[in-house]
C-alpha positions as CSV (number, residue, x, y, z in Angstrom):
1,X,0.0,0.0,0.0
2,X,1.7,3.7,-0.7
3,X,2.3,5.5,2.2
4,X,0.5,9.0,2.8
5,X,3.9,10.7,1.3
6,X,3.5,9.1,-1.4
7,X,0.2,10.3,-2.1
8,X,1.1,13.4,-1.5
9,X,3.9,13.8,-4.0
10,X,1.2,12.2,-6.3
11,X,-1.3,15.5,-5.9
12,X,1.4,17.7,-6.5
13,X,2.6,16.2,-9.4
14,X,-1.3,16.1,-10.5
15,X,-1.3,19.6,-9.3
16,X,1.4,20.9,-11.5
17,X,0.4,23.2,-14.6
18,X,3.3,21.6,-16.7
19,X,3.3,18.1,-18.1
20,X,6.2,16.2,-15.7
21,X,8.0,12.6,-17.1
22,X,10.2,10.8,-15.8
23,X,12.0,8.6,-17.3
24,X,14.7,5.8,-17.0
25,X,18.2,4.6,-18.1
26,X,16.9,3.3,-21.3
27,X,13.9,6.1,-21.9
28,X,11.5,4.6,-20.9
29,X,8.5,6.5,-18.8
30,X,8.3,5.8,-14.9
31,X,5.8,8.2,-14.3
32,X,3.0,10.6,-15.9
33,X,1.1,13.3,-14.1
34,X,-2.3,14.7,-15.0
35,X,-1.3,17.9,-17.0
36,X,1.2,15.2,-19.9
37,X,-2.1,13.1,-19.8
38,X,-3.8,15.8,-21.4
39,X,-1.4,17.2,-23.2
40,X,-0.3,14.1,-25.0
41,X,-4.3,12.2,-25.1
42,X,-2.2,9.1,-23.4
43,X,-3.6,7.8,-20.0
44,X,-0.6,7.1,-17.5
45,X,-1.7,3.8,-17.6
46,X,-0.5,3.5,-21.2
47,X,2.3,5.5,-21.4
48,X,4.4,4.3,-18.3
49,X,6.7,1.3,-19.3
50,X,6.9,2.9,-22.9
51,X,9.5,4.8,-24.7
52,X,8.6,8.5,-24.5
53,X,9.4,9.0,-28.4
54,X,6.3,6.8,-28.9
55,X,4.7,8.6,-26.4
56,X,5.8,12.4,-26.9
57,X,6.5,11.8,-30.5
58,X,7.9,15.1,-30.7
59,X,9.6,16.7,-33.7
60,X,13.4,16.5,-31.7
61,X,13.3,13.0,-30.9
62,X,15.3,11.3,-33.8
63,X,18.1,14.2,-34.1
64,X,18.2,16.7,-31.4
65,X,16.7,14.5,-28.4
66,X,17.2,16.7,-25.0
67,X,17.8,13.2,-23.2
68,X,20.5,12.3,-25.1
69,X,22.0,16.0,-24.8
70,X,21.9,15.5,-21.3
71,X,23.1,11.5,-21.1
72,X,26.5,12.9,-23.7
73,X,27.1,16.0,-21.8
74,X,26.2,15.8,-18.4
75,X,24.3,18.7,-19.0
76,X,20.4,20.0,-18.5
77,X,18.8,21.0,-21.4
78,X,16.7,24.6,-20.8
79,X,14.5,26.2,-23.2
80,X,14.1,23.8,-26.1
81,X,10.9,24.5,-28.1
82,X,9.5,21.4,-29.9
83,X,6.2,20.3,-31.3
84,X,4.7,16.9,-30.4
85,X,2.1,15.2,-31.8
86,X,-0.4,14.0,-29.3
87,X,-2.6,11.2,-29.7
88,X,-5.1,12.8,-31.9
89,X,-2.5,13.8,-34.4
90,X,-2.5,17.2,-33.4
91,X,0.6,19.0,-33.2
92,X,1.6,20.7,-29.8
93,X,4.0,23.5,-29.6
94,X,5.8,23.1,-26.3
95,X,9.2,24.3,-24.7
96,X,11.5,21.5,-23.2
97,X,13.6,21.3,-19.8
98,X,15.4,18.2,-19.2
99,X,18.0,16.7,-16.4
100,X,19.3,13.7,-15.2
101,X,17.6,12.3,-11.8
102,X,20.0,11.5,-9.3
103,X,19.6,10.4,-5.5
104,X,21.2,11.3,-2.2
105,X,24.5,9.9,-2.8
106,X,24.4,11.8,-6.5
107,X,24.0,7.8,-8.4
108,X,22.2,8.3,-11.6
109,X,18.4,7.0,-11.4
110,X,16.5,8.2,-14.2
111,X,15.7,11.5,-16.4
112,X,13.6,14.7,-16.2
113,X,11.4,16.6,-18.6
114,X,9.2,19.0,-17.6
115,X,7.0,20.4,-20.7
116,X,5.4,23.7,-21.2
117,X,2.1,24.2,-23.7
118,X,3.1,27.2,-25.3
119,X,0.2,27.6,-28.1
120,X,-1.1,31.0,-26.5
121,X,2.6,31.8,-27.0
122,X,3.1,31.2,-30.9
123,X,-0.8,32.3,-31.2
124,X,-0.1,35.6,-30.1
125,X,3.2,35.5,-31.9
126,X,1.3,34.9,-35.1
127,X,-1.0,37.9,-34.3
128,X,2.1,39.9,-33.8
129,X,3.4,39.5,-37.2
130,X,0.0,39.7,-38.7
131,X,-0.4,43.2,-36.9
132,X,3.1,44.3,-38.2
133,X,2.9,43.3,-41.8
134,X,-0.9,45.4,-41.5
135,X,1.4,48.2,-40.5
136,X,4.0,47.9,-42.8
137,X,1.0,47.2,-45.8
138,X,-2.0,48.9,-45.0
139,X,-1.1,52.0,-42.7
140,X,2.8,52.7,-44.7
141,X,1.2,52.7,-48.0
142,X,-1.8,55.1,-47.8
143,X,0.6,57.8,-45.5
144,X,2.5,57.8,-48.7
145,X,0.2,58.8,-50.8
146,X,-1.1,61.7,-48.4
147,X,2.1,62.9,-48.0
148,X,2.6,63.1,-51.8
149,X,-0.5,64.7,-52.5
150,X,-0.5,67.7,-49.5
151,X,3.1,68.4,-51.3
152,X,1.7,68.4,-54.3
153,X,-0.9,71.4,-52.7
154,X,1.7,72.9,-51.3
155,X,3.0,74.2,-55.1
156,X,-0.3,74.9,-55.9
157,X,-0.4,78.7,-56.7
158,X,-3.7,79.3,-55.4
159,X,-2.7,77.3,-51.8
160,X,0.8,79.4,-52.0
161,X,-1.1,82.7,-51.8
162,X,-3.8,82.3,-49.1
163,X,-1.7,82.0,-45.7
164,X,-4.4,80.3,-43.9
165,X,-4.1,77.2,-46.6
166,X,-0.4,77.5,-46.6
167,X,-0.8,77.1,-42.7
168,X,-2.9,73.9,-42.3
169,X,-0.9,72.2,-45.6
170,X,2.5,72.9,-43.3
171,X,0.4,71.8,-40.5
172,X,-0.4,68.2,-42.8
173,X,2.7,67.7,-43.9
174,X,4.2,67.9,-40.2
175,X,1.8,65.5,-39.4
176,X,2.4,63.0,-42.1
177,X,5.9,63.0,-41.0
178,X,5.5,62.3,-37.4
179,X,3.5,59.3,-38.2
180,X,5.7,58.0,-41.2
181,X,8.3,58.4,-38.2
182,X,6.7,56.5,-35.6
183,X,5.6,53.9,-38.1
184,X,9.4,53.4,-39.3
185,X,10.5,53.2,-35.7
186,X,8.1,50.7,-34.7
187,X,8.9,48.4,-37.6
188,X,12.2,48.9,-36.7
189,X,11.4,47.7,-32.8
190,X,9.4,45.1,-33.6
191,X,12.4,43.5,-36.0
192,X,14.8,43.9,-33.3
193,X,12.3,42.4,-30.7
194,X,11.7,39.6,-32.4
195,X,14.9,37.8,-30.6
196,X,15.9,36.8,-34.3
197,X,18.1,39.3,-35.4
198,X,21.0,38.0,-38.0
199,X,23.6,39.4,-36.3
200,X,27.1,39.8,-38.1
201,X,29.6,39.2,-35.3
202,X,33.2,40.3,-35.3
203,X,36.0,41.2,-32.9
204,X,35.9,44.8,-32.5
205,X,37.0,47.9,-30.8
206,X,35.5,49.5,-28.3
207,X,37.4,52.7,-28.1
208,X,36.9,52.7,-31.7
209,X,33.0,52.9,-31.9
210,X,33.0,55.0,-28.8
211,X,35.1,57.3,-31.1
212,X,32.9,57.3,-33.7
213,X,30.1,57.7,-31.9
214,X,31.2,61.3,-30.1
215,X,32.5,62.6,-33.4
216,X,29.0,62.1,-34.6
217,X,27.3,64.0,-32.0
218,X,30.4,66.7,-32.1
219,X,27.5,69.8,-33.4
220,X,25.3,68.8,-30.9
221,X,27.5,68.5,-28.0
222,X,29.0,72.1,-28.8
223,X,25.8,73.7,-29.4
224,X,24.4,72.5,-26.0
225,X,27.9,73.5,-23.9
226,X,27.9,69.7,-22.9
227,X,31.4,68.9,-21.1
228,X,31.6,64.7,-22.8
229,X,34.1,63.4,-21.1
230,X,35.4,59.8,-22.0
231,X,37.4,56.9,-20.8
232,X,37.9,53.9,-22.3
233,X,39.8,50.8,-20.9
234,X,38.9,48.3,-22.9
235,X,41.8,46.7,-24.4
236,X,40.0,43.1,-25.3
237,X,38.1,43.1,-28.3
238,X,34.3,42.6,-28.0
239,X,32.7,39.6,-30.5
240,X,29.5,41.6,-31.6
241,X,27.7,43.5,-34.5
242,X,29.6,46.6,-35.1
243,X,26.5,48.5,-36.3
244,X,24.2,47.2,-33.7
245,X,25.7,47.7,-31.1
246,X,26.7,51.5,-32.6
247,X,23.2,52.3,-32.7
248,X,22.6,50.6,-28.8
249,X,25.3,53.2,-27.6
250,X,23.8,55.9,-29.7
251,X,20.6,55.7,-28.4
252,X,22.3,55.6,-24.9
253,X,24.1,59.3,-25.6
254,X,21.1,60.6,-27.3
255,X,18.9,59.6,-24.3
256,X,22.0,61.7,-22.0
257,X,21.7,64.6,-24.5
258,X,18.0,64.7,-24.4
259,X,17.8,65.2,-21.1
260,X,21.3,66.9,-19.8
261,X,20.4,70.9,-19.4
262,X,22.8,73.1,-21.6
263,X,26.4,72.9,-20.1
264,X,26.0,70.0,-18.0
265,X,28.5,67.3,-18.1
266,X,27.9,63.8,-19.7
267,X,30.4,60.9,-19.0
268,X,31.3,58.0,-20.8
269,X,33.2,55.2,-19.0
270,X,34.2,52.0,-20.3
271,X,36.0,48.8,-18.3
272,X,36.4,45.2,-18.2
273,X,36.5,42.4,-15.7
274,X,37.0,38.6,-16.0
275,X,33.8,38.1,-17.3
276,X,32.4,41.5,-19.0
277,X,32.6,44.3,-20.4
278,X,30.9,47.2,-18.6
279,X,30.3,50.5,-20.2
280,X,28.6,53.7,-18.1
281,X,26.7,56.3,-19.6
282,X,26.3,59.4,-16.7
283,X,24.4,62.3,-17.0
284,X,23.3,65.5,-14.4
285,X,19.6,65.8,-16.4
286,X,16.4,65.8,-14.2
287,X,16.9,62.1,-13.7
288,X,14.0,59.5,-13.5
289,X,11.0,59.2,-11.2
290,X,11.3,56.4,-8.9
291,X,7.4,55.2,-10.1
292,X,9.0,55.0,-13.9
293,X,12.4,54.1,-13.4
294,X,11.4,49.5,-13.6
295,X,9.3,50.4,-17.2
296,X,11.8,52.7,-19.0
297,X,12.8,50.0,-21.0
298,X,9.2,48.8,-22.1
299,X,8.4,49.7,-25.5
300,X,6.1,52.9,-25.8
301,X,6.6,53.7,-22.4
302,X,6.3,57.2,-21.7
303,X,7.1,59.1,-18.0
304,X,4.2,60.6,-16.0
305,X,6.7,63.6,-16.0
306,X,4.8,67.3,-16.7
307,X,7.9,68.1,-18.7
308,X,8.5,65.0,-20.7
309,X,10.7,65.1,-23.8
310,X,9.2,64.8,-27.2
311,X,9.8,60.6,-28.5
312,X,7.4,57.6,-29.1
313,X,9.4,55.3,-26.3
314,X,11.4,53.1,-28.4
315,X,14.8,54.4,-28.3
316,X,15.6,52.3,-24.4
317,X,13.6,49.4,-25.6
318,X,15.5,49.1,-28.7
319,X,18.9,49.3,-26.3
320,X,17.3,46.3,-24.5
321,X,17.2,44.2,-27.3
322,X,20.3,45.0,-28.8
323,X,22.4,44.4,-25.5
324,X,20.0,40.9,-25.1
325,X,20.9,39.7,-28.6
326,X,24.5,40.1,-27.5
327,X,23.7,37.7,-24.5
328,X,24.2,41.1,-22.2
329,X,21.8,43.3,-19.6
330,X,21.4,46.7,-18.9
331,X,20.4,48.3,-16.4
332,X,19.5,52.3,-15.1
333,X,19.8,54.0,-11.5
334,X,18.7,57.6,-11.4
335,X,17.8,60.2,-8.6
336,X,15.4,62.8,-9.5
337,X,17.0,66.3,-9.8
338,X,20.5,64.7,-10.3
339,X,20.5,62.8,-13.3
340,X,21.0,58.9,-13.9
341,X,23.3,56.3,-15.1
342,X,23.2,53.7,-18.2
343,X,25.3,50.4,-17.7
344,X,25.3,48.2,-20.4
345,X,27.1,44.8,-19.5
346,X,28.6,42.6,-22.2
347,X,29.9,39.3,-21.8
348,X,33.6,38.7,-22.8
């Protein structure tokens, strides 16, 4: 007869939101709990005692099996999306997390998957493209043609000499730019969002896009009074996308520029460790409200702040996902009235 703990470990197996399996030595299922029964259509009954690839039938079984990743490398397998076919002959997307069962005395007794239904995850994925290819279609294409026929009223002789036409055409046209601007950057977002970038990694120089980088922004510094002071220590070179991460550091000194009152100071630092490289963006702007400071990154996200800066929101996000692709964080500390500091952390 099981004992009560038994039981117990039973319900909260049963209990569990994700499919858990077990498995031994030879792949073979030792145990099934509720949420796998209704994921695959297989009744525990059935499925213990049987190889999971007749159970599971998922789409990595014959060449990129996460048991076998973990039996050849000693390894746990995280993250691995897959699609199964359940016993209806549906397919299943799920995501895959696998590792090797081991007792008190750390002797090998069986394997580990716990599995993930993520359908309401590639659904709204699906929507997600279908609402930026409507935006890229259906919204770019029409704001083309208004633009091109309010400058073609523009040159008309009769709009040219009454000021109160001339005003609202100017007033169109500014318009029609804002939006063509907010449409392009939120294409732009979305692709680098979408975690799939094909990034064109190379060793590079740090000092030497930091470089670039103030010499493009010389005008603008001078004509503010900015003080951009820089120091860069990096002498190892950094394995990443020249151009993406030029525009993730850009966006970074824009954002200090933006909000740095006319002869503040702005500085740039730049280190390494043993494990990253760090780079520090400080400026003496207004700084961040302590309410908005966890959202900045968020795509679209605006401050509560009465004085907000002109922007659609997308210029931090698209940092985020830059320094992400490149398997790095960043982060933000500000105190209102005193400005705030961008660290971008790289691996090495």
């Amino acid at each position: 007869m099981p004992d009560k703990s038994q039981h117990f470990r039973r319900y909260i197996l049963d209990s569990m939101p994700l499919a858990i399996v077990t498995m031994d030595f030879n792949f073979k299922i030792t145990s099934f709990n509720r949420k796998a029964e209704e994921m695959t259509g297989f009744p525990a009954s059935t499925a213990v005692g049987r190889l999971c690839s007749e159970v599971l039938r998922s789409n990595k079984c014959k060449n990129e099996c996460p048991l076998k990743t973990v039996r050849e490398y000693q390894e746990s397998a995280t993250g691995l999306e897959a699609e199964l076919t359940n016993h209806q002959g549906e397919k299943v997307p799920v995501r895959i997390g696998t590792t090797a069962i081991e007792d008190a005395d750390g002797n090998f007794i069986g394997y580990l998957e716990i599995i993930e239904d993520i359908s309401r995850f590639k659904e709204m994925e699906r929507e997600k493209e279908n609402f930026i290819s409507m935006v890229a279609h259906d919204m770019k294409s029409p704001m083309v043609i208004i633009g091109g026929f309010t400058k073609r009223l523009q040159k008309e002789p009769t709009c040219k000499g009454n000021n109160k036409i001339r005003k609202y055409l100017q007033a169109m046209d500014d318009a029609e730019h804002k939006l063509e601007s907010l449409i392009h950057e939120f294409l732009e977002h979305s692709r680098l969002d979408s975690n799939h970038l094909n990034l064109k990694r190379d060793d590079i120089d740090l000092a030497d896009i930091l470089k670039q980088i103030i010499e493009s922004h010389h005008q603008r510094v001078k004509a503010q009074g900015i003080d951009l002071q820089c120091d860069c220590q990096v002498q190892t070179p950094i394995n990443a996308d020249a151009e993406y991460l030029s525009r993730a550091l850009t966006n970074l000194l824009d954002n200090a520029l933006k909000y740095s009152p006319r002869k503040g100071q702005i500085i740039i630092n730049a280190w390494e460790t043993d494990r990253e490289i760090v780079i520090l963006f400080q400026d003496q702007g207004k700084g961040i409200d302590s309410e908005d400071l966890p959202y900045i990154f968020d795509a679209f996200y605006r401050g509560k702040s009465k004085n907000e800066k002109s922007g659609h929101g997308l210029g931090l996000a698209s940092v985020k996902s830059i320094v992400r692709q490149h398997g790095g964080r960043v982060t933000a500390e500000s105190t209102p009235g005193k400005g705030s500091v961008f660290t971008v952390r790289l691996p090495r």
